[in-house]
C-alpha positions as CSV (number, residue, x, y, z in Angstrom):
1,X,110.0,26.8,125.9
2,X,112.9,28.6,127.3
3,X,114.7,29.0,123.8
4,X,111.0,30.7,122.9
5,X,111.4,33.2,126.0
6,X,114.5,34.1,125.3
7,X,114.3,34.8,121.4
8,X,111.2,36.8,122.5
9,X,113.6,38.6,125.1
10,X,115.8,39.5,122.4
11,X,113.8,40.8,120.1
12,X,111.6,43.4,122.2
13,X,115.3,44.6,123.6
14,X,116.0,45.1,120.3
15,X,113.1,46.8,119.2
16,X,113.6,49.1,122.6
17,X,116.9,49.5,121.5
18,X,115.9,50.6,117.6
19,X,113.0,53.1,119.3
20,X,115.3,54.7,121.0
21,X,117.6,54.9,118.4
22,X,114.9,56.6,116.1
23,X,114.4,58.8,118.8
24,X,117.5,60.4,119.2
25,X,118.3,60.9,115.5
26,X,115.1,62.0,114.6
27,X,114.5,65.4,112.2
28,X,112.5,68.0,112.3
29,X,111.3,70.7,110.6
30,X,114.0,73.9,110.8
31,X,116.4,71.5,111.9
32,X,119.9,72.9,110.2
33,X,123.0,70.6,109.5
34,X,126.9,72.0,107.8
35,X,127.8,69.5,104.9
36,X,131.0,70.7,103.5
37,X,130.9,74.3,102.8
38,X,127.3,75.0,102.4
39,X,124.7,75.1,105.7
40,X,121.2,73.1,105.3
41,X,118.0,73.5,106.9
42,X,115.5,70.9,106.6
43,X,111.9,71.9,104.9
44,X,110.2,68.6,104.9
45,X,109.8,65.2,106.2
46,X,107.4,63.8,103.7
47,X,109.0,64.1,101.2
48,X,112.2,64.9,102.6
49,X,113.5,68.4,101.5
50,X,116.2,70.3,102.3
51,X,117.1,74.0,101.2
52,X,120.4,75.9,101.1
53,X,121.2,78.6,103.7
54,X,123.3,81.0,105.3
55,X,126.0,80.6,107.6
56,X,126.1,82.9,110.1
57,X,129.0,81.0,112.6
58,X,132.2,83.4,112.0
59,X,134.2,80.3,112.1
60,X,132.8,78.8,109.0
61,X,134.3,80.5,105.7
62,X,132.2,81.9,103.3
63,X,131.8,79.9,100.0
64,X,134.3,80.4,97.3
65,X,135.4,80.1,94.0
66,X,133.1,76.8,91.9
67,X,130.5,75.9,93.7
68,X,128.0,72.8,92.5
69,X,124.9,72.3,95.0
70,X,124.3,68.9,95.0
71,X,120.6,67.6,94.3
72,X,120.7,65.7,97.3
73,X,122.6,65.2,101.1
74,X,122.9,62.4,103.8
75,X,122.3,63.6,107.4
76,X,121.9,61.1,110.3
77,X,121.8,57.8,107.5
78,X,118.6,60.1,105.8
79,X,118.7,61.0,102.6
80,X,117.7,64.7,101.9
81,X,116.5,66.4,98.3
82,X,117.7,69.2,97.9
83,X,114.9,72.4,96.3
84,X,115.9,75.1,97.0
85,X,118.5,78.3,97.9
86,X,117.5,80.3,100.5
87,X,117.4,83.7,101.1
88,X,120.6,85.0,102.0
89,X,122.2,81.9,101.3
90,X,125.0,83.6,99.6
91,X,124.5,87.0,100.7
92,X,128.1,88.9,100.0
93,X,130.2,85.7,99.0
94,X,132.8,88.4,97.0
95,X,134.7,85.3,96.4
96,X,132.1,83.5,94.6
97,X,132.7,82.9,91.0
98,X,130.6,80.6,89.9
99,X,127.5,78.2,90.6
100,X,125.8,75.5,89.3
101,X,122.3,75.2,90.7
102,X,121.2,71.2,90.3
103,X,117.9,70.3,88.7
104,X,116.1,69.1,91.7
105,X,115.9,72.9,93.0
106,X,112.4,74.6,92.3
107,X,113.1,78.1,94.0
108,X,116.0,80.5,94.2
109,X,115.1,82.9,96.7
110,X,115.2,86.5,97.6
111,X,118.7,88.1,97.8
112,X,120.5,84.5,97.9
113,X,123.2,85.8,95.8
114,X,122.8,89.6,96.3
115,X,126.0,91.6,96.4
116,X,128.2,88.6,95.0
117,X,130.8,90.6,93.0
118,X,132.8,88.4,91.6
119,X,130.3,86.0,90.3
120,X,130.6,84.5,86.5
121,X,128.4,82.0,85.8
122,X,125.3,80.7,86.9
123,X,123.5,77.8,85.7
124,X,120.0,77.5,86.7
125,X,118.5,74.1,85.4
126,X,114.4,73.6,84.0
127,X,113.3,72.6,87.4
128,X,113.2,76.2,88.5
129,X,109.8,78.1,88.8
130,X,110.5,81.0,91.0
131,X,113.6,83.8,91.1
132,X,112.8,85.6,94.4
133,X,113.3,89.3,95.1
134,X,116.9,90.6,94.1
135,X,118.1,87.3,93.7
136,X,120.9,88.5,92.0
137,X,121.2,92.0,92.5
138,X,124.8,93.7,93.0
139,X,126.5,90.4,90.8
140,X,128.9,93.2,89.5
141,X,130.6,90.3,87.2
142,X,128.3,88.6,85.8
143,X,128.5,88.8,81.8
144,X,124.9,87.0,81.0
145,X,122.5,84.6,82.3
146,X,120.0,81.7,80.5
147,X,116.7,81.9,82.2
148,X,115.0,78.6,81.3
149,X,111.3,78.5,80.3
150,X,110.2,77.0,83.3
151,X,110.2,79.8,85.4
152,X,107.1,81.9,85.5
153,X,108.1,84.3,88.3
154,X,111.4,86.6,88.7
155,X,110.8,88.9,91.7
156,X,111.3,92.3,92.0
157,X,115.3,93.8,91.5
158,X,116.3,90.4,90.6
159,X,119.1,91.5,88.4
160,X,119.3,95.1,89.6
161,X,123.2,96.5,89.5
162,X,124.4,93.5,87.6
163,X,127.1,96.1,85.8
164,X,128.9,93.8,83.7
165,X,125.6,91.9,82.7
166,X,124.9,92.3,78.8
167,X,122.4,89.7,77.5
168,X,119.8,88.1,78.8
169,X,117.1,85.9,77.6
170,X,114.0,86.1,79.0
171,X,111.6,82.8,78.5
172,X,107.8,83.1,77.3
173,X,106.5,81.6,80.8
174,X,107.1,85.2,82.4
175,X,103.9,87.1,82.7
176,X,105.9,90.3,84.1
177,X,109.1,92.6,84.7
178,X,108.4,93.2,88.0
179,X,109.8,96.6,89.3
180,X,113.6,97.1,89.2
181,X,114.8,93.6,87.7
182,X,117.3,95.2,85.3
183,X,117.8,98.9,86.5
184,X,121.6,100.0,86.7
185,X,122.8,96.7,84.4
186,X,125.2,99.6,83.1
187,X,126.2,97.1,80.0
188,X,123.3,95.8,79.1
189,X,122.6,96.7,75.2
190,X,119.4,95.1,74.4
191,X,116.1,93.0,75.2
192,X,113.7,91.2,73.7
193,X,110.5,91.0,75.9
194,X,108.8,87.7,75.2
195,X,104.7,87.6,73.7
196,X,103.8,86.4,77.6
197,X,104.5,89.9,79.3
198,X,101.4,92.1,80.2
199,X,103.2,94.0,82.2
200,X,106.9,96.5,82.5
201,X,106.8,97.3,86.4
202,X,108.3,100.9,87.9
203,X,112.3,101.4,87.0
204,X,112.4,98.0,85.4
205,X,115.1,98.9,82.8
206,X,116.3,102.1,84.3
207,X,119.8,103.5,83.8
208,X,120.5,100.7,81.9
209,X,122.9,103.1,80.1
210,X,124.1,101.2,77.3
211,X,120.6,100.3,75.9
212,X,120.1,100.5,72.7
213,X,117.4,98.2,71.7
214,X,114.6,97.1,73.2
215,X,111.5,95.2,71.6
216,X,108.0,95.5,73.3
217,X,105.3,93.3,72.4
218,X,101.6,94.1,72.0
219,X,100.9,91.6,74.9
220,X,102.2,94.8,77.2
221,X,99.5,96.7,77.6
222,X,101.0,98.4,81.2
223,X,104.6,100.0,81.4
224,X,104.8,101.6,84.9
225,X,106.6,105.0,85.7
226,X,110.5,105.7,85.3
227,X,110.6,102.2,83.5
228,X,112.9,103.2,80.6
229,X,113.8,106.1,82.8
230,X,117.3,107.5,81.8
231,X,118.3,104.8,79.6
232,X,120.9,107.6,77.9
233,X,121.9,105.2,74.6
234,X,118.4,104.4,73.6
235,X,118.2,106.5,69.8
236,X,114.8,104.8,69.5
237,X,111.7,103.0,70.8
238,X,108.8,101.4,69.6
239,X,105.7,101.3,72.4
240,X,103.2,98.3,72.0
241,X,99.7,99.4,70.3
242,X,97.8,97.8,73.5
243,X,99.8,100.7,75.9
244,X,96.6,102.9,77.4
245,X,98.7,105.2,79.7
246,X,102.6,106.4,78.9
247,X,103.1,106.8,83.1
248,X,105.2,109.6,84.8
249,X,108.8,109.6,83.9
250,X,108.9,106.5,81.8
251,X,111.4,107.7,79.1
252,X,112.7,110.6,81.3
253,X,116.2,111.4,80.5
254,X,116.5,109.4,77.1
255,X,118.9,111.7,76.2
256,X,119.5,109.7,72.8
257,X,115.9,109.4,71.9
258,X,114.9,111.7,68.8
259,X,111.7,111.0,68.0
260,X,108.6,109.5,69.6
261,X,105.5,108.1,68.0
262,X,102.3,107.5,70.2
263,X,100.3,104.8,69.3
264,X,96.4,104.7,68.7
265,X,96.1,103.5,72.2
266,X,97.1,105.9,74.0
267,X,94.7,107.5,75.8
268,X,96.7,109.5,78.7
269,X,100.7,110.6,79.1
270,X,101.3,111.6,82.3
271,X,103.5,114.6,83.6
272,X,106.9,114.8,82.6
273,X,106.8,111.4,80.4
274,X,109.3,112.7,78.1
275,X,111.1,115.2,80.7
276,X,115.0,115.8,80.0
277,X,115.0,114.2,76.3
278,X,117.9,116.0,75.3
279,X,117.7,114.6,71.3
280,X,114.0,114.9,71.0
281,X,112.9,116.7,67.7
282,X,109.8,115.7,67.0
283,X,107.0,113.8,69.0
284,X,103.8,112.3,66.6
285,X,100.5,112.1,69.1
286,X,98.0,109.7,67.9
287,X,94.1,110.3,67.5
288,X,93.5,108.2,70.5
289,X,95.0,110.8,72.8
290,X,92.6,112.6,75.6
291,X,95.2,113.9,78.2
292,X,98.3,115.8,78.0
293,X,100.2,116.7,81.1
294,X,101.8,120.2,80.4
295,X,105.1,118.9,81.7
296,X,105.7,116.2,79.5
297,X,108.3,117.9,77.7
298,X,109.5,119.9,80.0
299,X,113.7,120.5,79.4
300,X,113.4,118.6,75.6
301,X,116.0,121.2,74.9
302,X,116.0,119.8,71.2
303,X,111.9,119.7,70.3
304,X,111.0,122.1,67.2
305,X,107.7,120.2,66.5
306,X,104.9,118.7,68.4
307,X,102.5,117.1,65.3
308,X,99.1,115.6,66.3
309,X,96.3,113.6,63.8
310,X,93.9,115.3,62.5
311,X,91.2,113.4,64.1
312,X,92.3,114.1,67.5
313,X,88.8,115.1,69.3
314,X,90.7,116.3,72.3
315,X,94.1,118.2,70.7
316,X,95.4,119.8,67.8
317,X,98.7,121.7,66.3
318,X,99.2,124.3,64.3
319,X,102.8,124.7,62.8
320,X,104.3,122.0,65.4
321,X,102.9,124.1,68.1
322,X,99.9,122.0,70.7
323,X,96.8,122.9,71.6
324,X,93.5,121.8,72.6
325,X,91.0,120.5,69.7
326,X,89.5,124.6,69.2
327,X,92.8,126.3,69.8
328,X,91.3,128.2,72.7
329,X,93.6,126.7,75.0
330,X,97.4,126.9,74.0
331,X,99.6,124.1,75.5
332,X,102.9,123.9,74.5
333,X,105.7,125.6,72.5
334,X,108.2,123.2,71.6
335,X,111.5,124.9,73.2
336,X,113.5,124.2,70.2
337,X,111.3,126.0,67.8
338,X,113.6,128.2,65.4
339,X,111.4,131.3,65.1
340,X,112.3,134.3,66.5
341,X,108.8,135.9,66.8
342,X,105.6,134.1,67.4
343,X,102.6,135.8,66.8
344,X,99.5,133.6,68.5
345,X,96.4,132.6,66.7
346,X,93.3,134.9,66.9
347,X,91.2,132.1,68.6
348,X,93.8,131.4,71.6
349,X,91.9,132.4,75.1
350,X,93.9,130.8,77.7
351,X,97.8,130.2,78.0
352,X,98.8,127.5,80.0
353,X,101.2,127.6,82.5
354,X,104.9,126.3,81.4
355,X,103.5,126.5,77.5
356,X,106.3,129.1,76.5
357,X,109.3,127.9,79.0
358,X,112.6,127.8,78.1
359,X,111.9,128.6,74.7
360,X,115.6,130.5,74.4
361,X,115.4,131.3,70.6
362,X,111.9,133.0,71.1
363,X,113.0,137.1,71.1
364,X,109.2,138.7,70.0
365,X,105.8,137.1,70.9
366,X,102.7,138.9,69.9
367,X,99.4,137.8,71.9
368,X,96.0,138.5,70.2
369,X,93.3,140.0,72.3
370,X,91.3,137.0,72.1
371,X,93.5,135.8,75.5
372,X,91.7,136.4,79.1
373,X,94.1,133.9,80.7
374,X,97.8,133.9,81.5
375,X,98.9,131.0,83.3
376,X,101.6,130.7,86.1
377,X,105.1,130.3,84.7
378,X,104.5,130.8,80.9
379,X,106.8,132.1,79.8
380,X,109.5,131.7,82.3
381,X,113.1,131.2,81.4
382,X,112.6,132.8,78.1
383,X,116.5,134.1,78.0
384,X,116.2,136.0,74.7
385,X,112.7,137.3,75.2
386,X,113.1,141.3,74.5
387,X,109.3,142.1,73.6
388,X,106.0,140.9,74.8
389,X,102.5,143.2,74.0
390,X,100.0,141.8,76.6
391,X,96.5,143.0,75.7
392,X,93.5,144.6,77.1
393,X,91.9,141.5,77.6
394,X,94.1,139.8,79.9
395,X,92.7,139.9,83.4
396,X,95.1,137.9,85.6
397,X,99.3,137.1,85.2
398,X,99.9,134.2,87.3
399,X,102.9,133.7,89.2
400,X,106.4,133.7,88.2
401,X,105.1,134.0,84.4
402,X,108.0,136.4,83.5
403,X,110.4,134.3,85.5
404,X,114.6,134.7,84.1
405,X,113.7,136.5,81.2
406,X,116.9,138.1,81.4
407,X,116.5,140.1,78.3
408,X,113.2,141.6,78.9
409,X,114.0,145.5,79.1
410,X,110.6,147.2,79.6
411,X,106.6,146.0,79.8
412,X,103.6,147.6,79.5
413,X,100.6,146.2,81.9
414,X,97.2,147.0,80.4
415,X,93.9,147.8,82.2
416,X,92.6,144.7,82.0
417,X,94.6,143.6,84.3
418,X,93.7,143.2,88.0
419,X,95.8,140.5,89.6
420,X,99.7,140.0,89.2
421,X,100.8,137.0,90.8
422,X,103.9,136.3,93.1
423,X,107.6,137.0,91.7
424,X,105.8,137.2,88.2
425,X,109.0,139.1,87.1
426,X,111.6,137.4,89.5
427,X,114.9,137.7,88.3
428,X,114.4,139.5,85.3
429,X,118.2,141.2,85.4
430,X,117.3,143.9,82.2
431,X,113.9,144.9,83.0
432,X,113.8,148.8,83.9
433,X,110.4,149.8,83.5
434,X,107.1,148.3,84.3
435,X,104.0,150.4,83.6
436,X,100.9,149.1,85.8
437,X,97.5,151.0,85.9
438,X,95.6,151.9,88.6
439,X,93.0,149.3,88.3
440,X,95.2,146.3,90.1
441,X,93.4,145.0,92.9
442,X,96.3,142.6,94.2
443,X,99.9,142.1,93.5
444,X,101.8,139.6,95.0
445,X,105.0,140.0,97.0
446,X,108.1,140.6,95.1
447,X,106.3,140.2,91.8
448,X,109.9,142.1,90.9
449,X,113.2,140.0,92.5
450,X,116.9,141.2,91.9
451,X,116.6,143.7,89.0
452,X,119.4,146.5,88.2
453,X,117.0,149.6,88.2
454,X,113.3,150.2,87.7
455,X,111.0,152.7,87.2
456,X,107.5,152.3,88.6
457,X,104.1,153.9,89.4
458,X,103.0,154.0,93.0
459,X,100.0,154.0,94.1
460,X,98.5,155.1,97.7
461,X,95.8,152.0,97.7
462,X,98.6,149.5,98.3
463,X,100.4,151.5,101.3
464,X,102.9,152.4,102.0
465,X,105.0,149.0,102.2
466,X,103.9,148.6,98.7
467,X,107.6,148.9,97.4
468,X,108.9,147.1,100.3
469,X,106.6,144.1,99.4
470,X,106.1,143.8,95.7
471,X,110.0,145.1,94.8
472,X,112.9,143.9,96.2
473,X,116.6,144.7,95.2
474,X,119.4,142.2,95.5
């Protein structure tokens, strides 16, 4: 009976004993533990899950050189999965050359190896699903990268800056290119985006400067603005049939690009789609087309010919000049044209503002009397411009339409006209005569800015400040 009490003795102290044992090594969740050189934090208790993170204690070295993550660690006799890197985890490990990711991790976090310069080689294994926000933004070394098929998400910036970076394969479970995943890879030279995309997000490839290539299927049906934006190698590109809008700025500053097709699916390009294509000749629009922003080519130094189908219902061109479906409306002048003097079609009412802009070859231009309408900045910038006959039918010159038409000596302002808009001759550095008639009923201030010498009608109705407000001498 005694033996009894005693056994019995023993085994509840020992039970105490185990209890409080448990107790004092037991986890919890956010719990963080060093192992070697990397920091843990624990995620879970059932299962038990761990995940990479930063360091912050200044006496603990930042990771260097090879680095493998193991799939699993051993804290207080537990054993620990490993699944993921954290965010931060490797935030500015300069010394960092390589990594090798194991295949029990599921998610890579945002910025875990943001501004790691010196970084090689990465190998991330099947079992990952998610790339979080620059990930791997700023890995100035890193040459390429295998993104394997199980990952369906790669946040925003996640290769951003990656310099050195020039291939990368992209699997078929990625649904989008989220905004800036690739801009500034300086030498990247081309992509292949896989049949799964919908969707390019803003500045995904831009000033990726090397980019030559670049293959879009017709499972993209959105490409957000300055998303090819001044890729400055690109000669050529191909946009998916399924694209409804070509968004502000896409292909801005493709200074390489020479020609542009639409396709039929186009329905709207936004302003300045095109802006600053230095090699741009020609641009084909498509019948599909309904909207035009009048900036879209604005500074294609290079474009002689703007050609649209002939069953547009919305626009139309006449020797590779733009305008609406009836021609009343003209839009745009490609800059590059050759010709010297332009005469405009009988049917033209309206010019739009910026349609004639920095067209420098343009010297005569010869506008029917069919046009009412003279739109701001028309034909501003027109170096070479000597003569322009506005007609009686004109009513209104908007502002700045004669802006830097440095070579404009003398115009004649007909009776038709009642309103001249601000600085509508700013800058014109040859202009020494303006005839106006009496019939203006307002004129702007300093509709004339920095001339050499001018000769001018005054007229009492506007005061006496008139040539204190509408000239001015520099």
């Amino acid at each position: 009976m005694k033996n009894n009490i005693s056994l019995l003795c023993i085994l509840m102290i020992s039970i105490i004993f185990a209890s409080i044992n448990n107790l004092l090594n037991a986890q919890n969740i956010g719990e963080k533990f060093d192992i070697g050189k990397l920091k843990y934090e624990i995620t879970r208790l059932n299962p038990k899950e761990v995940k990479v993170i930063r360091s912050k204690a200044k006496s603990k070295p930042k990771p260097k050189g090879n680095i493998i993550i193991p799939s699993s660690v051993n804290h207080n006799s537990v054993d620990y999965t490993v699944t993921s890197v954290g965010e931060y985890s490797f935030l500015y490990c300069d010394s960092l050359t390589s990594i090798v990711i194991p295949n029990s991790v599921t998610r890579i976090e945002k910025h875990a190896f943001f501004g790691c310069e010196s970084l090689m080689s990465v190998i991330i294994p099947n079992s990952v699903i998610s790339i979080g926000k620059s990930a791997f933004s700023a890995c100035e070394s890193l040459i390429s990268i295998n993104i394997p098929n199980s990952v369906i998400e790669i946040g925003a910036g996640a290769f951003s800056l990656c310099r050195s970076l020039t291939s990368i394969n992209l699997p078929n479970s990625v649904k989008s290119i989220k905004n800036y995943m690739f801009s500034n890879c300086d030498s990247l030279t081309s992509i292949i985006i896989p049949n799964s995309v919908k969707e390019i997000g803003y500045s995904a490839f831009q000033s990726c400067h090397s980019l030559k290539t670049v293959k879009i299927p017709n499972s993209v049906k959105v490409i957000e603005s300055h998303a090819f934006a001044n890729c400055s190698s690109l000669p050529s590109i191909n946009l998916p049939d399924s694209l409804e809008v070509i968004e502000v700025y896409t292909l801005g500053s493709c200074r390489s690009l020479t020609t542009i097709n639409i396709p039929s699916s186009v329905k709207v390009i936004e302003n300045k789609a095109f802006c600053n294509c230095d090699s741009l000749t020609t641009i084909n629009i498509s019948n599909s087309v309904e909207l035009i922003d009048n900036s879209v080519f604005k500074r294609c130094i290079s474009l002689s010919s703007i050609n649209v189908d002939s069953d547009n219902k919305n626009y139309s061109s006449q020797d590779g000049v733009l305008f609406d479906k009836e021609k009343h409306i003209l839009v745009k002048y490609p800059i590059a044209k050759p010709e010297v003097k332009y005469t405009i079609p009988q049917t033209v009412k309206k010019i739009e503002n910026n349609s004639f802009s920095s067209c420098r070859l343009l010297k005569h231009l010869v506008i029917p009397n069919s046009v009412i309408e003279i739109e701001e900045r028309a034909f501003s910038l027109c170096g070479s411009l000597i003569s322009i006959d506005i007609p009686n039918s004109v009513t209104a010159i908007g502002k700045e339409t004669f802006e830097y038409c440095g070579s404009l000596k003398s115009i004649v302002i007909p009776n038709s006209v009642t309103t001249i808009g601000e600085k509508a001759f700013q800058y014109c550095g040859s202009l020494k005569k303006v005839t106006m008639s009496n019939k203006i009923t307002t004129i702007e201030k300093k509709i004339i800015l920095q001339m050499s010498f001018i000769n001018y009608h005054k007229y009492s109705k506007f005061g006496k400040n008139y040539r204190k407000t509408c000239f001015c001498y520099l």
